[in-house]
C-alpha distance (Angstrom), angle and dihedral (degrees) to the residues before:
residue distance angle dihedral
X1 . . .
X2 3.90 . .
X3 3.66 118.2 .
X4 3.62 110.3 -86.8
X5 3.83 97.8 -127.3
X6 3.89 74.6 74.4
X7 3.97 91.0 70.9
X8 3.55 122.6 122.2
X9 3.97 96.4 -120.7
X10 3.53 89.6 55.7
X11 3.38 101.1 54.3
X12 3.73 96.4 42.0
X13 3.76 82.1 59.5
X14 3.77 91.5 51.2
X15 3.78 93.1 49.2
X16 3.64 94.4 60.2
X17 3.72 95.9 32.5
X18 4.27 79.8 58.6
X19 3.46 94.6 49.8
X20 3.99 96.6 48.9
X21 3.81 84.9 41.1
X22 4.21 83.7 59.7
X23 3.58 87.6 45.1
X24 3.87 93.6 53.9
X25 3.79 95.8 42.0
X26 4.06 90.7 57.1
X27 4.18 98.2 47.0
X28 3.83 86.4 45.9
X29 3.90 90.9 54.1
X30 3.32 106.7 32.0
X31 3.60 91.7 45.9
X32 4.07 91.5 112.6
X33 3.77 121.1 17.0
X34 3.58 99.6 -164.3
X35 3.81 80.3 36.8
X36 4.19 87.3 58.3
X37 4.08 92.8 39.7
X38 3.67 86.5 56.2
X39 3.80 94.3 51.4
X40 3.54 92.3 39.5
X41 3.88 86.9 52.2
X42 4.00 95.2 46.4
X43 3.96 93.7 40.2
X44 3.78 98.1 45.5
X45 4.28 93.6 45.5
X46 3.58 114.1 10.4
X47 3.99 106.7 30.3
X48 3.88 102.0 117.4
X49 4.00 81.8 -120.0
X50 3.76 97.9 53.2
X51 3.65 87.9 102.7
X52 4.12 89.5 72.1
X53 3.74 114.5 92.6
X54 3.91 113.7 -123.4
X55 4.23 131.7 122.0
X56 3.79 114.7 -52.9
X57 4.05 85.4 -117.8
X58 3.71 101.9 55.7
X59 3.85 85.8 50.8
X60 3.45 91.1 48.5
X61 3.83 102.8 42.8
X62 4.06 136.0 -2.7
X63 3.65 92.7 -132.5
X64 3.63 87.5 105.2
X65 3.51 100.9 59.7
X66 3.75 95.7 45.3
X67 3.77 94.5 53.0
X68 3.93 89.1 51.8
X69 3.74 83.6 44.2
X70 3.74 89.8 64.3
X71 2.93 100.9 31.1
X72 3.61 89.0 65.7
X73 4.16 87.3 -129.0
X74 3.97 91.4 105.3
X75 3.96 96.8 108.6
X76 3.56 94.8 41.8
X77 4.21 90.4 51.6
X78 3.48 97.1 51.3
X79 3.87 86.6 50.6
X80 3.70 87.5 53.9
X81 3.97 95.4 46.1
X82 3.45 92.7 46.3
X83 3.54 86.1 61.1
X84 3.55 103.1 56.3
X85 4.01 95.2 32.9
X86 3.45 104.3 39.8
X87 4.48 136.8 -125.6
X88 3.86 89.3 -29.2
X89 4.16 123.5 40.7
X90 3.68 124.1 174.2
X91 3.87 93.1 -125.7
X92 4.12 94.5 -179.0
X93 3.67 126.8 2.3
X94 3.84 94.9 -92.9
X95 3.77 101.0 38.5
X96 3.54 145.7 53.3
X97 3.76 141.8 -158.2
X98 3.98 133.5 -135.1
X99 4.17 138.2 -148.3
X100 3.58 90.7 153.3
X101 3.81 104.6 107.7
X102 4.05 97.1 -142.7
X103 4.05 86.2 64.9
X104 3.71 90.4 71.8
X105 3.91 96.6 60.5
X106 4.10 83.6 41.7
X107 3.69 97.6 49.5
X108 3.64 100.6 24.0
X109 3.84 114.2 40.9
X110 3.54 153.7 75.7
X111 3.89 103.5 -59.7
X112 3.54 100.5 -162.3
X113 4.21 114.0 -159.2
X114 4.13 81.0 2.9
X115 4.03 129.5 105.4
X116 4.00 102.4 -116.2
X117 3.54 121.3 -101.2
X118 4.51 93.2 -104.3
X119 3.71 121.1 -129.5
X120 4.22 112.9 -95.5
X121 3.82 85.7 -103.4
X122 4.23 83.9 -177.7
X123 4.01 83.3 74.1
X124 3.80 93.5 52.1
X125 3.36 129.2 88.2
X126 4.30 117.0 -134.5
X127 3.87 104.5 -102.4
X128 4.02 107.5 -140.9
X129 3.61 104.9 -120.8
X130 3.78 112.8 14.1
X131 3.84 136.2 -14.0
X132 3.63 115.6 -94.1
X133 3.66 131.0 -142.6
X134 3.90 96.8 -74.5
X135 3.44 98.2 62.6
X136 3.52 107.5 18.4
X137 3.78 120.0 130.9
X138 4.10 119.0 -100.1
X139 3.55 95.0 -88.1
X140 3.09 106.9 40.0
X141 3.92 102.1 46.5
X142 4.02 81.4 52.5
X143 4.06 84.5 62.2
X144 3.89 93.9 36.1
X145 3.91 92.0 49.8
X146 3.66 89.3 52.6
X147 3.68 104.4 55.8
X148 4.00 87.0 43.3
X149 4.42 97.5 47.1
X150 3.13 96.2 74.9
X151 4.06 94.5 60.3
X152 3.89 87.6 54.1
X153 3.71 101.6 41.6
X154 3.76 115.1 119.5
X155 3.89 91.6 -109.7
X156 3.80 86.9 63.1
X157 3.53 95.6 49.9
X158 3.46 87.3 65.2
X159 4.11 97.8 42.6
X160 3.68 83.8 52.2
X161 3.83 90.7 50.9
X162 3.37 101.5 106.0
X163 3.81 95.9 53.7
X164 3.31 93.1 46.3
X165 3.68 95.1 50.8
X166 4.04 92.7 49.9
X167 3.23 91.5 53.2
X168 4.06 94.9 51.3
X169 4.08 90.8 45.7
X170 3.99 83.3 62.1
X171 3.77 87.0 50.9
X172 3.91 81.8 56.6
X173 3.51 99.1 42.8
X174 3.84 91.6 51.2
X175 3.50 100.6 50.5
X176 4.18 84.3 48.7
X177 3.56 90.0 49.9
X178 3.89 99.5 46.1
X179 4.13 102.3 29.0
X180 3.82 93.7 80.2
X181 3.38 90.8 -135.4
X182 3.58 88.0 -63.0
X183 3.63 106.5 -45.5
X184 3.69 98.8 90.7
X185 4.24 110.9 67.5
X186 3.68 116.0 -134.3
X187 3.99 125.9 -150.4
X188 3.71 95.5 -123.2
X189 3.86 92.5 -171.3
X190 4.03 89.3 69.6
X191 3.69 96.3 42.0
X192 4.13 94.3 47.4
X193 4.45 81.4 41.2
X194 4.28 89.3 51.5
X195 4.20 90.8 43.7
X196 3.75 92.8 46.4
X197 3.89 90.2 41.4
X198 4.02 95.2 55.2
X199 3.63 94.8 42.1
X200 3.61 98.6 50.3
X201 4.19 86.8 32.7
X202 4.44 84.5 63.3
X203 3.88 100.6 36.6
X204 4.17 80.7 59.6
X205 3.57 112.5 28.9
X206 3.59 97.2 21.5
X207 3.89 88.8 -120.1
X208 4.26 131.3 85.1
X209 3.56 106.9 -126.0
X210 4.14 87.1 -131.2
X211 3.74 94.9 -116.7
X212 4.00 88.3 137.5
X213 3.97 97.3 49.5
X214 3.42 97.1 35.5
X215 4.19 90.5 38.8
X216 3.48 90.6 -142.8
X217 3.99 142.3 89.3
X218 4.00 114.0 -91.1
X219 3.89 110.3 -125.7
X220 3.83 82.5 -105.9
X221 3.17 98.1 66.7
X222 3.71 96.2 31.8
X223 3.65 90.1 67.9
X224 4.07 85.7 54.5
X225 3.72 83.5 57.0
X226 3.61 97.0 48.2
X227 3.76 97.6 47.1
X228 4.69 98.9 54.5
X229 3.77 92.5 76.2
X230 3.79 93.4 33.1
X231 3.81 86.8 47.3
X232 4.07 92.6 63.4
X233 3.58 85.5 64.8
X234 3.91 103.4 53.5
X235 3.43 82.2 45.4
X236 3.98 90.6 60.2
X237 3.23 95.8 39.7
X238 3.89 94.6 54.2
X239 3.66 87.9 68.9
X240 4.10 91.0 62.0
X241 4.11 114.1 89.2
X242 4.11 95.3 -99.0
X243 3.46 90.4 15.4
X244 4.07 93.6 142.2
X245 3.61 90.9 61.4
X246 3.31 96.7 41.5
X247 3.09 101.1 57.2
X248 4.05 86.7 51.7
X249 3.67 92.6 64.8
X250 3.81 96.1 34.7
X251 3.99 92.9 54.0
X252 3.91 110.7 87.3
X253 3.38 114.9 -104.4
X254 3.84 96.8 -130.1
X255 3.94 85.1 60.2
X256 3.84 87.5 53.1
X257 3.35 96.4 56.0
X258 3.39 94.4 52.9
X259 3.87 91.8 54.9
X260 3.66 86.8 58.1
X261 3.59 97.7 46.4
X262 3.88 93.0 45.0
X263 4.25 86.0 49.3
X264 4.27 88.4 51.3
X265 3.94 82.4 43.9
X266 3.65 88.4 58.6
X267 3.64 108.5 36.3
X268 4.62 72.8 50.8
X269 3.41 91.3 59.4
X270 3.93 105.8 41.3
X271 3.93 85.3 53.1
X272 3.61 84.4 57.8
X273 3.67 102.2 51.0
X274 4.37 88.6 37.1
X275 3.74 81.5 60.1
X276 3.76 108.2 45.3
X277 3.87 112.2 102.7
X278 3.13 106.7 -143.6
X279 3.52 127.5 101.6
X280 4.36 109.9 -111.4
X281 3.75 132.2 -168.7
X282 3.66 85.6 -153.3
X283 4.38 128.4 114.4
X284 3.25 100.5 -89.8
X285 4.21 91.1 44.7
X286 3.33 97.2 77.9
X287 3.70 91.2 43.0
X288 3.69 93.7 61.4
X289 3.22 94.0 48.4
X290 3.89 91.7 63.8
X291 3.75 98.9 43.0
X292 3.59 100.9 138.6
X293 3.66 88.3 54.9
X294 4.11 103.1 21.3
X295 3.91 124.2 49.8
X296 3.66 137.1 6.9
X297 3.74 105.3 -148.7
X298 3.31 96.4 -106.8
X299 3.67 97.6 55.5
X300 4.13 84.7 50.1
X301 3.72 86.4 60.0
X302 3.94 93.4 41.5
X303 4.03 96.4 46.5
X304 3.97 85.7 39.6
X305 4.01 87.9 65.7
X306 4.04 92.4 43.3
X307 3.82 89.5 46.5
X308 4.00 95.1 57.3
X309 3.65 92.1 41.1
X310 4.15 95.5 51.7
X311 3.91 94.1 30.9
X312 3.94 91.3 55.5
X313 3.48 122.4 16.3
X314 4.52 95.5 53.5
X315 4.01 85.2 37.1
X316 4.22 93.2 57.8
X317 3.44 91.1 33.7
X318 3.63 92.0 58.1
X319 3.81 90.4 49.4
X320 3.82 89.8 58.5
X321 3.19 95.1 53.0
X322 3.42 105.2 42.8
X323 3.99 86.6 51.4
X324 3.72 87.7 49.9
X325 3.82 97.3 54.4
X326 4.17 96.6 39.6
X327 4.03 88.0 48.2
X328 4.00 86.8 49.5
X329 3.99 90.1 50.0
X330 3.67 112.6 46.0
X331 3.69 98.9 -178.4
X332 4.14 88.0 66.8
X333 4.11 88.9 41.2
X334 3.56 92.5 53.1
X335 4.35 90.7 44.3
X336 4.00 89.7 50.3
X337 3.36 91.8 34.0
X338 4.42 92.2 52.2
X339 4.26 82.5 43.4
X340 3.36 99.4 57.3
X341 3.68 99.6 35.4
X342 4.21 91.1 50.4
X343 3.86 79.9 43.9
X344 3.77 103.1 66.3
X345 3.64 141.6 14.9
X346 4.10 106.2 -166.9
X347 3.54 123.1 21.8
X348 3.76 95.6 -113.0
X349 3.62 84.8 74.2
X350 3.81 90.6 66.0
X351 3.45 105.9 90.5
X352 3.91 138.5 148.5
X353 3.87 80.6 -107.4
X354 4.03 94.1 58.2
X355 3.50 104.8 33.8
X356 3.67 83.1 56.7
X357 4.04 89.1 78.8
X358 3.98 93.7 48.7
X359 4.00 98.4 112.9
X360 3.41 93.9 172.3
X361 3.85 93.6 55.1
X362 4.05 96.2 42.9
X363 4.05 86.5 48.6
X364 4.57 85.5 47.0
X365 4.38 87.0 52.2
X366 4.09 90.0 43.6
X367 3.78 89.2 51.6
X368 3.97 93.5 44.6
X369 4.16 87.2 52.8
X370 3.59 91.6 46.8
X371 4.07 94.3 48.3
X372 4.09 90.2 31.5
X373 3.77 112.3 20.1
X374 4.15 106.1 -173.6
X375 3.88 85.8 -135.6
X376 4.48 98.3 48.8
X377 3.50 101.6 172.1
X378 3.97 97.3 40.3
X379 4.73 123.9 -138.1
X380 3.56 108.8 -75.1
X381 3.82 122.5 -140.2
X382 3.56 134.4 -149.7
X383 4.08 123.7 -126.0
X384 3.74 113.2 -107.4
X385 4.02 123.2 -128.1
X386 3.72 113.8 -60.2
X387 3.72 95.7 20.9
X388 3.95 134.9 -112.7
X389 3.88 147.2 -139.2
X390 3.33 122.2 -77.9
X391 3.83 127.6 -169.0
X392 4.11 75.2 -23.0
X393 3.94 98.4 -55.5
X394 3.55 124.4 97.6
X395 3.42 122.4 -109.1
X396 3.74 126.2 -163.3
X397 4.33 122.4 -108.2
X398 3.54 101.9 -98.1
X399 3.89 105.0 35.9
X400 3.71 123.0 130.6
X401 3.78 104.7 -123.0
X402 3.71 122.7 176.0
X403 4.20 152.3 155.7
X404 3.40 114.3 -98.2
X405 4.05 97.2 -152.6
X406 4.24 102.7 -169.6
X407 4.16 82.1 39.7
X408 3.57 99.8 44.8
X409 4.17 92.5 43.5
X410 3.93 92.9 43.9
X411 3.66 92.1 49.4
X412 3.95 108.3 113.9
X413 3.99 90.0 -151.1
X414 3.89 85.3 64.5
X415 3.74 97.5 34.9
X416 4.10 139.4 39.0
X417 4.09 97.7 -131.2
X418 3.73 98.6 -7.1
X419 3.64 94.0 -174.0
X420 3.56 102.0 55.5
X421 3.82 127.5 80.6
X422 3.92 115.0 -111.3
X423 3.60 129.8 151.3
X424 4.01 90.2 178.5
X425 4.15 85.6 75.5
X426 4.07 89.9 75.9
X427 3.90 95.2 43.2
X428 4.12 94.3 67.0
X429 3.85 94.4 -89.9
X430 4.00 102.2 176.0
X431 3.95 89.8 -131.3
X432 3.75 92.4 64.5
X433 4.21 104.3 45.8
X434 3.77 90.4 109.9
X435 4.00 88.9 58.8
X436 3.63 117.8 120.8
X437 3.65 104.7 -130.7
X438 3.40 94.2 171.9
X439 3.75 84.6 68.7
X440 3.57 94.0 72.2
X441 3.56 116.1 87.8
X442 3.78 109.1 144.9
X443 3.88 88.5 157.1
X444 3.91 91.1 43.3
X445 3.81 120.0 -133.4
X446 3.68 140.6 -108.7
X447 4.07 132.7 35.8
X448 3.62 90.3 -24.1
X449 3.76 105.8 42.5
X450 3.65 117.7 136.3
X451 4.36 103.0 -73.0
X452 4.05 79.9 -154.3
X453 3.76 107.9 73.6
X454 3.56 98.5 100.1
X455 4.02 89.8 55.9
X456 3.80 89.9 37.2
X457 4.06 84.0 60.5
X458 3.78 99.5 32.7
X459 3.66 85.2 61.9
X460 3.62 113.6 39.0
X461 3.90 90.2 47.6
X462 4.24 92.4 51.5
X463 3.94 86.6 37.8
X464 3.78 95.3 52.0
X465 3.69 100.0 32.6
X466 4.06 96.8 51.2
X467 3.87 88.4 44.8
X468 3.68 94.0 54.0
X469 3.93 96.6 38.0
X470 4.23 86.6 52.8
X471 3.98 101.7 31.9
X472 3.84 142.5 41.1
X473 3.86 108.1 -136.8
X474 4.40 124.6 -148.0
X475 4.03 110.4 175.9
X476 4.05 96.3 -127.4
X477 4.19 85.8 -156.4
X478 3.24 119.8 51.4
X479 4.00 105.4 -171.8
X480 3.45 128.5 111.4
X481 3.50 99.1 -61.2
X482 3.58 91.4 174.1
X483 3.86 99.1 51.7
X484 3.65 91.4 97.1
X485 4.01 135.4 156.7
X486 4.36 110.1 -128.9
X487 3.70 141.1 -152.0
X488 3.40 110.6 -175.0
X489 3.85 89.4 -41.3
X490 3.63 130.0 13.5
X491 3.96 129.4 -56.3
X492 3.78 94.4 -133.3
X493 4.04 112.4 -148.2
X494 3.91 100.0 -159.8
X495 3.64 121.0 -74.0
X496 4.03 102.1 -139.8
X497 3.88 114.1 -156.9
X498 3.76 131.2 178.9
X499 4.35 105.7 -150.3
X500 3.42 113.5 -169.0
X501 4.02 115.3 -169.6
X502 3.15 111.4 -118.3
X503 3.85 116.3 -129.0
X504 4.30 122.2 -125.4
């Protein structure tokens, strides 16, 4: 079943929301011409960041970066400028982008003595409620990380185990059930989405959302589907004088009812898991357990949303793509393939424990997140008061400076053949000593790194491993799976596999 963002209605609504965005864009600008020469003047010669290479227009203007934004073509552009312009491009007239791996530790880390460099808060939409950790001021992301570590420390990865594993054995038995023995091609990309979806859905609300039984997406988490590509837009939009409430009356109203209805679903569902008695090793456990000092209930309900969204959607769309690029290269299938079948000779050996000492397979999912990071185009930060170094050039207080993950990981001066799928490249392979590792950062770095890694892994290594103990995998379309467009995370055409059990 195809993601239902994908549905007609929707994209009718997007079309003409797109073409009134266009509209908007060009009586904002154009507003003043001598207004716009002057601009175009200052920005191009005497804006403090005219000294960054990048195209005349995106110096001059930001139109260009919204219309790749919703377009979906973003990622792909900044790839392409980086190209031609080198490990920093000015990308609009008040920001800039990075491939240059020094810029993560700059932008990105513990800033000892220093003011942080803030969140973009123009790319985020306003949470009803409370904040939640993503965009949550210093202070208090410092208090909302706390309550929530403990739930995604590696000792409750393995409390959580057993729920995790249930949920992945149902994965298996699915995919048995509905393969035909290998004549009937499944859409991996929904069945990774529905197993990531229920796990995630009972570590927070105490409850699966029944994707997996039902082999379909729960309204809740269609309306998570719906809103990515819709999301681009608002984000646009949010850039135009008014923008806010335009985009309020510009949104259909069929979509805003759904937002409503997926916000009453929510607050539904944390009162459920607040008032269950027993005693859960799950996220929001430890949370509850530190009320007078953790979450208000409306930031449970707000980081509850956030949670679902970045423990599922990155996670399954890892999975595709890592299944895309070892069915594409048969040399690494058949290596992961031979280590995980000499590993283990009953599933009940395959645990979060043993897949743990699969080098081959850790080295396969670093590859896929450096050719096909979940997050392509990376969180941009703004430059505190009084300005800083970055990538050793000083860059003004109040410049947009970010990561530009695809870029940065595709760049040749930070990898030996960046375009081309292998594993060997993180297990000491000669050929790739020059490679920047510390360029990689699909889970970024410092105070606000993703708090998920250690599920992330857990479950792509006990997802991957059990399918390729029990089934042998052929990739039933063979297109450019990977050409894809992205809004915030990738669009996902389906990922058709033929599994074949394999016989002991």
């Amino acid at each position: 079943m195809a993601p239902l963002y994908t549905s007609f209605t929707l994209q009718s609504s997007l079309i003409g929301l797109g073409g009134v965005f266009v509209l908007l864009l060009i009586v904002v600008e154009y507003q003043s011409l001598s207004y716009l020469v002057g601009l175009a003047v200052y920005n191009l010669y005497f804006h403090p960041l005219a000294i960054y290479p990048g195209p005349r227009m995106c110096a001059i203007t930001r139109i260009p970066f919204l219309w790749a934004l919703v377009q979906g073509k973003q990622t792909h552009n900044l790839r392409k400028l980086h190209k031609i312009y080198g490990d920093v491009v000015r990308i609009a007239p008040n920001e800039l982008s990075y491939t240059n791996p020094s810029a993560w530790k700059d932008i990105y880390a513990h800033r000892q003595g220093k003011p942080e460099m803030g969140k973009y808060r123009t790319l985020y939409s306003e949470h009803p409620g409370a904040d939640h950790i993503v965009i949550a001021d210093r202070e208090n992301h410092s208090r909302l990380r706390k309550s929530l570590s403990h739930g995604f420390s590696e000792a409750s990865m393995r409390q959580q185990e057993s729920l995790i594993q249930r949920y992945v054995d149902l994965l298996m038995r699915g995919l048995e059930q509905n393969s035909n023995d290998g004549q009937t091609p499944l859409n991996m990309c929904s069945w990774y989405n529905w197993t990531t979806f229920d796990i995630i859905g009972d570590l927070t609300f105490g409850e699966p959302f029944g994707c997996l039984e039902n082999s379909t997406y729960h309204p809740w988490v269609s309306m998570i589907m719906d809103s990515i590509k819709l999301g681009a837009y608002m984000q646009a939009l949010r850039y135009v004088p008014f923008g806010r409430k335009l985009a309020m009356l510009l949104v259909p109203k069929k979509l805003v009812a759904k937002k409503k209805a997926h916000h009453e679903m929510t607050i539904e569902k944390v009162k459920r898991r607040v008032e269950l008695k027993e005693e859960r090793a799950d996220f929001l456990g430890s949370v509850l357990k530190r009320r007078g000092e953790g979450f208000t209930f409306p930031e449970l309900v707000s980081n509850s949303s956030i949670l679902i969204f970045a423990g599922s959607e990155t996670t399954a769309t890892a999975l595709s793509g890592m299944t895309y690029y070892i069915l594409k290269n048969p040399s690494s299938m058949a290596t992961l393939v031979h280590e995980v079948r000499s590993a283990f000779s009953h599933n009940d050996e395959i645990t979060i424990n043993s897949v743990g000492n699969l080098k081959y397979m850790l080295a396969c999912i670093n590859e896929t997140l450096r050719m096909f990071p979940p997050a392509p185009v990376g969180f941009p930060r703004v430059v505190p008061e009084g300005g800083d170094l970055v990538a050793g050039k000083w860059v003004p207080a109040g410049t947009v400076v970010g990561v530009s993950m695809l870029a940065t990981y595709h760049s040749p001066d930070n990898f030996h053949d960046p375009d081309f799928y292998i594993p060997e490249r993180f297990l000491g392979d000669p050929r790739f000593v020059n490679d920047s590792k510390i360029a990689l950062n699909a889970f970024s770095l410092g105070p606000r790194n993703c708090i998920g890694k250690n599920l992330a892994y857990a479950e792509m290594r006990l997802i991957m491993a059990k399918m390729l103990f029990n089934f042998d995998l052929e990739l039933d379309d063979g297109r450019d799976w990977d050409h894809q467009r992205s809004y915030t995370t990738w669009e996902k055409h389906p990922l058709n596999v033929k599994l074949k059990k394999v016989v002991r």
